[in-house]
C-alpha atoms as one frame of an Amber mdcrd trajectory, in Angstrom:
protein
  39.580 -46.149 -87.285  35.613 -45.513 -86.950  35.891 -48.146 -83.856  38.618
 -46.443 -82.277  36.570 -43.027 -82.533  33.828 -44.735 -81.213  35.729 -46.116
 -77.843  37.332 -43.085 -77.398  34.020 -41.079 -77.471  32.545 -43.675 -74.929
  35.189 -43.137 -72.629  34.527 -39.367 -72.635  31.351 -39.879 -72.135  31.887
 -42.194 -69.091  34.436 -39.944 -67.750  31.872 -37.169 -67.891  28.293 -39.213
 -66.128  30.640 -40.312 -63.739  32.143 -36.441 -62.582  28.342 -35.824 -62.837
  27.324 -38.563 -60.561  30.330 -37.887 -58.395  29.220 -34.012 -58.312  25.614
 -34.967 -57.579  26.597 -37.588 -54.933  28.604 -34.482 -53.075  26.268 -31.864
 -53.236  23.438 -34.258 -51.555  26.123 -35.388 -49.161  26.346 -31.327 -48.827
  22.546 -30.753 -49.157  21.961 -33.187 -46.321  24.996 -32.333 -43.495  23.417
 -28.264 -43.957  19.970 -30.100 -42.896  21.421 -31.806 -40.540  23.102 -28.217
 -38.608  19.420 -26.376 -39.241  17.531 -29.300 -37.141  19.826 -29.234 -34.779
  19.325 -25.381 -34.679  15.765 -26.033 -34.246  16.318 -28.811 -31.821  18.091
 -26.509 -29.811  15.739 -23.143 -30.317  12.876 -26.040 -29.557  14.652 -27.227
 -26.429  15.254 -23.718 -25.076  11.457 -22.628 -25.505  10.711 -26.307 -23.075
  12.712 -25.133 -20.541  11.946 -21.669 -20.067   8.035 -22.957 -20.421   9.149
 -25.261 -17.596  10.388 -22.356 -15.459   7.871 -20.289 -16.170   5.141 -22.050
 -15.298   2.595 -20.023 -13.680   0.212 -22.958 -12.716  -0.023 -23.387  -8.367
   2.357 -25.588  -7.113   4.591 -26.095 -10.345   6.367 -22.809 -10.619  10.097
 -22.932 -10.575  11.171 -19.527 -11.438  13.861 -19.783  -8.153  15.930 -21.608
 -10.417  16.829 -18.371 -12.442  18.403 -16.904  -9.337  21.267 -19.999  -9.302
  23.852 -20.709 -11.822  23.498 -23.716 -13.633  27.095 -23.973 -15.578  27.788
 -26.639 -16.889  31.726 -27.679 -18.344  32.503 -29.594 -21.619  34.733 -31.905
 -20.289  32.972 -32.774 -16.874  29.150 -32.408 -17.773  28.602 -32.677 -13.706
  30.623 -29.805 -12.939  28.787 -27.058 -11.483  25.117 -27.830 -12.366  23.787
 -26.797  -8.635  20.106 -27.236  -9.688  20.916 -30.972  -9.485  21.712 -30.117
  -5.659  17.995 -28.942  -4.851  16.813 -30.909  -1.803  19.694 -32.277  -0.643
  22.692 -31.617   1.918  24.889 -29.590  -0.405  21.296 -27.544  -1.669  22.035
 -24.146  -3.186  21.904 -20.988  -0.901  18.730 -19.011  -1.395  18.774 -15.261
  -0.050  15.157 -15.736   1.009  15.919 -18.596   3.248  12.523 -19.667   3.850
  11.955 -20.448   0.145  10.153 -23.636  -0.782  12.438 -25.764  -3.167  10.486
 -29.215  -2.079   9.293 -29.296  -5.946  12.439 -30.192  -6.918  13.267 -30.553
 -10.908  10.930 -31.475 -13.496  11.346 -35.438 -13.838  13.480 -36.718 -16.772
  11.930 -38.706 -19.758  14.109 -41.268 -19.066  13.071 -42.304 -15.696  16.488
 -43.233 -14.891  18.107 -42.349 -11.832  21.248 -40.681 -13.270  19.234 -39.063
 -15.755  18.474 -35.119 -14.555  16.846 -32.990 -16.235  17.749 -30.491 -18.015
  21.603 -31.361 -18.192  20.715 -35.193 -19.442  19.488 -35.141 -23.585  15.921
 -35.038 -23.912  14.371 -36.643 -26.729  12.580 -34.166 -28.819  10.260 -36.346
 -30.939   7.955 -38.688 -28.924   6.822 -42.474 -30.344   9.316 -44.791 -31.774
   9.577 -42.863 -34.925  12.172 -40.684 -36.376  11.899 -37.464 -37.545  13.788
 -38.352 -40.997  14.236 -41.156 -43.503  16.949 -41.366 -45.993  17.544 -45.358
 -46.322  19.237 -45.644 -43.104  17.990 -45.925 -39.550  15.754 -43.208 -38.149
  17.170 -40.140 -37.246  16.169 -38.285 -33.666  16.611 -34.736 -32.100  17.775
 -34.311 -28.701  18.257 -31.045 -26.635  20.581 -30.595 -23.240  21.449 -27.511
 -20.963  24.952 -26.816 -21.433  24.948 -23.556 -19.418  22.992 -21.075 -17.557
  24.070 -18.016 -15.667  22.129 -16.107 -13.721  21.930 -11.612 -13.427  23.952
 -11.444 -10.035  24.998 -13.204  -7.197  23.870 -16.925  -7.530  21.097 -17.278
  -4.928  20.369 -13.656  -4.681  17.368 -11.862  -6.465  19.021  -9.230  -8.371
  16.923  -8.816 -12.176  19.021  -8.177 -14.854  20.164 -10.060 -17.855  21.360
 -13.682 -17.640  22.901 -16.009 -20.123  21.445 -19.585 -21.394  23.096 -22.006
 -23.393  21.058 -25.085 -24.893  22.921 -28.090 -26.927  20.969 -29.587 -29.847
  21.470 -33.110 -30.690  20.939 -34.800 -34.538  21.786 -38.208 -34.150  20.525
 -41.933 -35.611  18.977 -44.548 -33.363  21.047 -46.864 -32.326  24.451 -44.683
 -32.424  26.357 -44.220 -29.168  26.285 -40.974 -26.740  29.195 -39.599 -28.797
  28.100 -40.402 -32.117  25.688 -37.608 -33.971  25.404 -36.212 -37.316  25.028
 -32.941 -35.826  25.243 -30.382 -33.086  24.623 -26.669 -32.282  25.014 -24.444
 -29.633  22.272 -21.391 -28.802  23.284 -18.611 -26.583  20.459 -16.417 -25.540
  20.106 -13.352 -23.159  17.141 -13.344 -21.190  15.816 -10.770 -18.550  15.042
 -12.324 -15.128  12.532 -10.167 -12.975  12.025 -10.547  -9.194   9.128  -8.755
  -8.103   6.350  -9.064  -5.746   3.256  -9.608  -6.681   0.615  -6.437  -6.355
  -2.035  -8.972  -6.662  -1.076 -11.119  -3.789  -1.263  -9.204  -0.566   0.016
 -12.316   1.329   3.677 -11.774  -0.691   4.401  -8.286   0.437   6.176  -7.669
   3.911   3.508  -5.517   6.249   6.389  -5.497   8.834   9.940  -5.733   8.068
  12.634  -5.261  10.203  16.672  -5.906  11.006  16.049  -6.500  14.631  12.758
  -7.698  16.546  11.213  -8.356  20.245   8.045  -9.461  18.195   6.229  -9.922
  21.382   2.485 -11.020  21.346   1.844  -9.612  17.975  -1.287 -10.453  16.060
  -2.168 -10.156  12.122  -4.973  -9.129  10.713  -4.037  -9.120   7.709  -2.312
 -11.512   4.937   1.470  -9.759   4.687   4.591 -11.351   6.273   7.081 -10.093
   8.615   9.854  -9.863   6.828  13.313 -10.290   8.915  16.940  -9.133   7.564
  19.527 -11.842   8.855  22.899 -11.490   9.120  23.985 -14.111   6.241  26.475
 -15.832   8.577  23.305 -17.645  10.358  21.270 -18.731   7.673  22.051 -22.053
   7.516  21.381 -22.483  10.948  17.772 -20.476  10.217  16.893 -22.222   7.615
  16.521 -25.675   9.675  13.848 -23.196  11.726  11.614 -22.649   9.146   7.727
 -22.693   9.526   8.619 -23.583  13.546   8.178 -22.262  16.558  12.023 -21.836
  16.840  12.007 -18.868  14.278   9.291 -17.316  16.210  11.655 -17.672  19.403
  14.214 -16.323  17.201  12.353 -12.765  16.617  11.519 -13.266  20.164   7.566
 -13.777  19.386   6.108 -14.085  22.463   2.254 -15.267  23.531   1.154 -15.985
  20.138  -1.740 -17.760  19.612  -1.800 -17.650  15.972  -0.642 -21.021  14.210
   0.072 -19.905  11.081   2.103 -16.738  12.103   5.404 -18.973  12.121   4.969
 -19.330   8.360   4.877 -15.735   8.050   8.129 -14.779   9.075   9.981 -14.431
   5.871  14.095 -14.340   6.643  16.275 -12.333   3.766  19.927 -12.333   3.563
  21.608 -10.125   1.451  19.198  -7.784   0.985  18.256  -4.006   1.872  15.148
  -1.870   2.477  14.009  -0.031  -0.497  15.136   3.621  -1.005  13.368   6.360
   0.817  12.442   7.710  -2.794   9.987   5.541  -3.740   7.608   7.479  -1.557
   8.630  10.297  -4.264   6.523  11.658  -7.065   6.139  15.800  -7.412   8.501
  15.622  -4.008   7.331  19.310  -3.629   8.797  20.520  -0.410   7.459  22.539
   2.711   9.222  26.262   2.732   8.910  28.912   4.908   6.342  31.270   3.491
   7.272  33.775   1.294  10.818  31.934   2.159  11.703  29.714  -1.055  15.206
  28.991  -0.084  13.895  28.029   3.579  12.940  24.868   4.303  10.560  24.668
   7.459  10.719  22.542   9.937   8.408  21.452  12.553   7.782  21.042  16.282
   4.532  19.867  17.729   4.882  19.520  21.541   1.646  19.877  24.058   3.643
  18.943  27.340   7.145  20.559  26.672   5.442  23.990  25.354   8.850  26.803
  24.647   8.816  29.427  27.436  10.584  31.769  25.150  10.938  33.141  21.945
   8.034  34.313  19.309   6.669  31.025  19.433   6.277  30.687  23.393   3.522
  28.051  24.866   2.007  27.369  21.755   1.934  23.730  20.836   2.825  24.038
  16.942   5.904  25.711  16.286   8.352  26.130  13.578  11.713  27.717  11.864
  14.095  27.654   9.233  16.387  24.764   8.568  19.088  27.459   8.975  18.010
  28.799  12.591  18.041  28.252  15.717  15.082  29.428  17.306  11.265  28.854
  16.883   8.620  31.058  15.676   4.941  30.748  15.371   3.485  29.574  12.111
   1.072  32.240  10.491  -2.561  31.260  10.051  -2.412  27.409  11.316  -5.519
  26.685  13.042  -6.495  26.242  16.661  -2.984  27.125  18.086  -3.068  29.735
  20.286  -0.512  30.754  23.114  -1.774  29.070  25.890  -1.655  31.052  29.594
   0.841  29.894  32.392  -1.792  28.424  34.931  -3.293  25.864  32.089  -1.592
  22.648  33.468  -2.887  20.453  30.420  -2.800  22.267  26.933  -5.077  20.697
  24.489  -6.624  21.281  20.703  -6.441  20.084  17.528  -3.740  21.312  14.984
  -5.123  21.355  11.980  -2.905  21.226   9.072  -5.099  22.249   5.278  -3.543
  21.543   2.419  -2.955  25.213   1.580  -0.848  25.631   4.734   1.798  23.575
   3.737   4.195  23.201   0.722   2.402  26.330  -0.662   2.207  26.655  -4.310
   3.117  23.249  -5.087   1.715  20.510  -6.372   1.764  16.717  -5.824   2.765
  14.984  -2.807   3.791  17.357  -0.389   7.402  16.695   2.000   7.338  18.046
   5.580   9.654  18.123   8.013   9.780  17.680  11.554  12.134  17.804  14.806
   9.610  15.892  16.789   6.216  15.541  17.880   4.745  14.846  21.192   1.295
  15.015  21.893  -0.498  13.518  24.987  -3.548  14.990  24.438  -4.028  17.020
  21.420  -4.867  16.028  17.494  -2.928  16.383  14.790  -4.974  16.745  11.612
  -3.283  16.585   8.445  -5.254  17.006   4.834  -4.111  14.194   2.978  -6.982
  13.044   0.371  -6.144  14.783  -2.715  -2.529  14.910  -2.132  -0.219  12.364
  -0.240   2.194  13.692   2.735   5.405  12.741   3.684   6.494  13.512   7.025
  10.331  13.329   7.695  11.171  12.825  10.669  14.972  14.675  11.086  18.140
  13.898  13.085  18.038  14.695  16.761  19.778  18.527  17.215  22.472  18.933
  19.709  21.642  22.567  19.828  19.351  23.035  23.249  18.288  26.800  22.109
  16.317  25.085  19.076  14.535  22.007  20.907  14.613  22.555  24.980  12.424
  19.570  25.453  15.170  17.249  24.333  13.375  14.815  22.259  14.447  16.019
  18.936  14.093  12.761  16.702  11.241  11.712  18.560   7.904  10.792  17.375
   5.353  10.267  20.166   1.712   9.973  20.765  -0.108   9.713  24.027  -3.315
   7.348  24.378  -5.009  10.413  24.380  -3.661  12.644  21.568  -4.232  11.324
  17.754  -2.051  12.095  14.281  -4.018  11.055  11.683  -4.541  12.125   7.532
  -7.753  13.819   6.836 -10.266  14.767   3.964 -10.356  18.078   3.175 -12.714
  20.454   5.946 -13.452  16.854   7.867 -11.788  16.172  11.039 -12.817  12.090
  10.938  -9.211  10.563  10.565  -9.814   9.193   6.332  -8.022   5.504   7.124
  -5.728   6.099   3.933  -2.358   5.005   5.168  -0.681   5.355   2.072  -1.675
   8.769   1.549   0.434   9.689   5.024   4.212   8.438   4.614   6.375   8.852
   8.202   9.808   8.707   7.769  12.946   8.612   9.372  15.776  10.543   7.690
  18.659   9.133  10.587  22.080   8.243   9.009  23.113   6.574  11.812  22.112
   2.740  13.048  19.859   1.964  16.519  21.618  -0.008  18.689  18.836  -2.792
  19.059  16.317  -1.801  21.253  18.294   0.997  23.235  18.185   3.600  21.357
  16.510   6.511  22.898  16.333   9.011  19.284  14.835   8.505  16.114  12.189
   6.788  17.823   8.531   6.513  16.913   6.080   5.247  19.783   2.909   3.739
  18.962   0.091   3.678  21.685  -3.290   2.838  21.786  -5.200   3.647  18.566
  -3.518   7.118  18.606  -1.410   6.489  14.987  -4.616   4.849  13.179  -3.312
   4.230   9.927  -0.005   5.709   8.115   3.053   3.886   6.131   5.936   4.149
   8.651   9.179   3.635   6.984  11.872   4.523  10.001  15.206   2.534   7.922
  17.399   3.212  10.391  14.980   3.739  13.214  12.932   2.248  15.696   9.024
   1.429  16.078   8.174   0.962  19.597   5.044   0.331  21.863   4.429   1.893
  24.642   0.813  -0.137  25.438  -0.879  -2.250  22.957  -1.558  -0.530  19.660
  -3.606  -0.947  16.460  -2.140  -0.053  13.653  -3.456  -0.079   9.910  -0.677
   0.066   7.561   2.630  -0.775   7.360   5.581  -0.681   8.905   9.327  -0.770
   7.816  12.391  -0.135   9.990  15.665  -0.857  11.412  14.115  -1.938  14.906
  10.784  -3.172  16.356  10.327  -3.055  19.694   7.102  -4.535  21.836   8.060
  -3.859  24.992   5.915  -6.977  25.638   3.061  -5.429  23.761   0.939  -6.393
  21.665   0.629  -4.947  17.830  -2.710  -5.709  16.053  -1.910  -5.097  12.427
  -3.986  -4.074  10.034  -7.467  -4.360  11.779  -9.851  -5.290   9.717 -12.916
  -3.661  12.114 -11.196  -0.271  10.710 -13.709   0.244   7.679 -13.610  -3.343
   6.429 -10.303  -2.930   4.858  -8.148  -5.964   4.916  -4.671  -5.771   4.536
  -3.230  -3.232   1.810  -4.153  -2.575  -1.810  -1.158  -3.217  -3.171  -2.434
  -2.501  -6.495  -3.622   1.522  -5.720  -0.410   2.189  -3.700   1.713   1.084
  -7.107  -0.122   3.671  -8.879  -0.007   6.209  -6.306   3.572   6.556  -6.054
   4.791   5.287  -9.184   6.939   2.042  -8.811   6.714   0.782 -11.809   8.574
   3.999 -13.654  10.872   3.751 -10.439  12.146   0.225 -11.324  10.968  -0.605
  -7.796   9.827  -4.365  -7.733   8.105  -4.145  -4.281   9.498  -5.670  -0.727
   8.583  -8.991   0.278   8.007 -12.766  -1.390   9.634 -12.302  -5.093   8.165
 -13.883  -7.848  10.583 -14.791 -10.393  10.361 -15.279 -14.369  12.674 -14.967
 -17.287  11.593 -13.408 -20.779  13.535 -12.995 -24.142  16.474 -10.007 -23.564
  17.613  -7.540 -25.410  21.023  -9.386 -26.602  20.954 -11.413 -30.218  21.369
 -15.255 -30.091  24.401 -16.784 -30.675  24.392 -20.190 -32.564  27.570 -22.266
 -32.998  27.658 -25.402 -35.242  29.753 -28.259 -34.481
């Protein structure tokens, strides 16, 4: 009987180390499959912090931040499918909207060194040497990280910020075990922000000239900012083969230009606009009649058409309400008297103070304007504690207001001058941002034809002003220096030559990108600047997404 007891009792007791065993045996089977999904978690966060590092690399000559602005998606079933970064460099290459764009740097190369191998797409080993990242008895064990997906903010190619999606594949597997073998896999999904902008510290990114149509003509730069050109997207392909040749110079219709470099300066867009007439907006307090709140005044400056009737009759600086017809003479503006019949050639100097205009307001200060055309008077505007806009309005059909005709016309002789000023000086103050001209037309030039909505350089006459005309035209009527910059629908040379941004004009050099930011406020407007984009991708705002496998 006692033996019986006793086997029976032994059984028990087997039965009961073995369910332990058995139970411990399971939960480090369990134990090590949950460490196997964290380091592939890690292998994955790992790999994603590699290739954004890659991207973002900030170091000349290795940056490849372009690759945010093309999709990169990748399919489960056919890895190859739709991974256009692999295209880079060759015939089928991924459309760029800046056309120009250098891509030559290709992808990072692969680990591997083998042909078929392409990074990012291909698994990249995360530990380096021979050794594995874990023992347990078995062979070593190795992490591995792959793009499985990346989508970009809008259209692929374009350079729209915003956020855009990335997907990286983490990769547990033992050495020796075949490409569909592993012990574990994960999935991150991350938002990240992509932002295009040009860079205020590189004068040589931003556009100095940008345009929709050109006759270039002889221009000459003295300065580092490209001419940017909008193309119509149907002929890119065909101008991206011209790039950094004469044959895009031909194609702006660049004429006599001795400057080598100046065919790497014309940057083509597709796809993309002028910025907003707003971002030359801060206080935007407006010019009213005086005494007249509800009455915005406009402007006529005219020395060779002078009125012959009315209140404001031969006198060179007129104005009225932008509900009248007629003209009147503006009340304590300086140096503009009613000049006699028998004086052939009216001249003086209009001088504009800052308390004349947009009275009682503070900030930068809106004016507006029918047209101006002075052959041989100045106009003086105070400009140096407060910018000024100058809008330049849409031509009137209505003869009673402008009898001279040339209503959307801005023109300065040779001998006349428009220029911002320091306060009591009459020395023109070379601040170009401080004196905005723009061009409020609705409607499109046709090319070069266009007779309205015009603004005529000549000479040194318009020293230095930012002249955004977006659905204008700039045209020359000799050769012209110019310091600032200039942004419209149409340039026009007339076979003239521009000389941009002198640098004899008080040893400035281009713009100060920097200062003009400030001035007016871009970065609170969300505007990223018009020219060369720099692109980079940082953590968004969305929570990552992993997904175990």
């Amino acid at each position: 009987m006692t033996l019986v007891l006793m086997l029976m009792l032994g059984i028990v007791m087997l039965t009961g180390i073995s369910g332990l065993l058995v139970r411990q045996l399971m939960t480090q089977r369990l134990s090590s499959k949950e460490s196997y999904r964290q380091m592939a978690e890690a292998a994955a966060n790992n790999g994603l912090n590699r290739i954004l590092g890659e991207l973002n690399n900030a170091e000349p000559g290795k940056s490849r931040g372009f690759l945010f602005n093309i999709d990169n998606q990748g399919d489960i079933e056919e890895p190859k499918k739709g991974y256009k970064w692999q295209l880079l460099n060759t015939e089928n290459a991924p459309s760029f909207s800046e056309l120009c764009l250098d891509t030559s740097i290709g992808l990072p190369p692969h680990p591997l060194q083998q042909k078929e191998a392409k990074w990012p797409t291909t698994e990249i080993l995360l530990n380096s040497g021979n050794e594995g990242l874990r023992e347990d008895g078995f062979s070593n064990i190795n992490m591995f990280y792959r793009l499985r997906g990346y989508s970009s903010p809008g259209t692929s190619g374009g350079t729209e910020s915003g956020e855009a999606k990335l997907i990286i594949e983490g990769i547990l597997r033992r050495d020796g075990s075949g490409a569909k073998s592993y012990l574990a896999r994960s999935t991150l999904e991350r938002s990240i922000y992509i932002q295009n902008w040009v860079d205020t510290t590189r004068p040589e990114d931003w556009a100095v000239l940008g345009a929709t149509y050109y006759e270039l003509g002889p221009i000459k730069l003295k300065n580092p900012g490209l001419i940017l050109w909008h193309t119509n997207p149907k002929d890119g392909k065909d101008i991206r083969k011209d790039c950094g040749s004469k044959d895009i110079l031909s194609r702006v219709k660049g004429k006599g230009i001795k400057e080598s470099d100046l065919k790497h300066r014309i940057w083509p867009v597709s796809n993309q606009k002028q910025p907003p007439t707003s971002i030359f907006s801060v206080k935007n307090a407006k010019d009213y009649i005086p005494k007249q709140q509800l009455d915005l005044r406009v402007w006529r400056f005219d020395d060779k058409n002078l009125l012959q009737e009315g209140s404001c009759k031969r006198r060179i600086a007129c104005q009225r309400s932008i509900h009248a017809d007629n003209y009147t003479a503006p009340q304590k503006i300086q140096n503009n008297p009613a000049w006699p019949k028998n004086k052939k050639w009216p001249k003086t100097s209009i001088y504009l103070r800052e308390e004349d205009i947009c009275i009682g307001s503070k900030g930068d200060c809106h004016i507006y304007v029918d047209h101006i055309n002075l052959r041989r008077s100045k106009l003086l505007i105070e400009n140096s504690s407060r910018p000024v806009i100058v809008h330049l309005l849409n031509p009137t059909k209505n003869t009673s207001i402008d009898i001279s005709n040339n209503g959307g016309l801005i023109t300065i002789g040779p001998k006349g001058l428009m220029c911002g000023v320091d306060k009591n000086s009459e020395a023109c103050n070379n601040l170009p941002e401080r004196l905005i001209i723009i061009g409020d037309s609705t409607q499109l030039p046709n090319k070069c034809k266009s007779t309205t909505h015009q603004l005529v350089l000549n000479g040194n006459s318009l020293p230095s002003a930012f002249l955004f005309m977006r659905n204008g035209t700039v045209s020359l009527a000799n050769d012209a220096i110019f310091n600032g910059i200039i942004w419209t629908h149409s340039f026009c040379s007339n076979n003239h030559r521009l000389t941009l941004n002198d640098n004899n004009q008080n040893n400035i050099l281009g713009i100060n990108w920097n200062s003009v930011q400030e001035l007016w406020n871009w970065n609170d407007k969300g505007f990223s600047g018009y020219g060369r984009k720099t692109t980079r991708g940082v953590r968004g705002t969305g929570l990552d997404k992993f997904q175990r496998f």
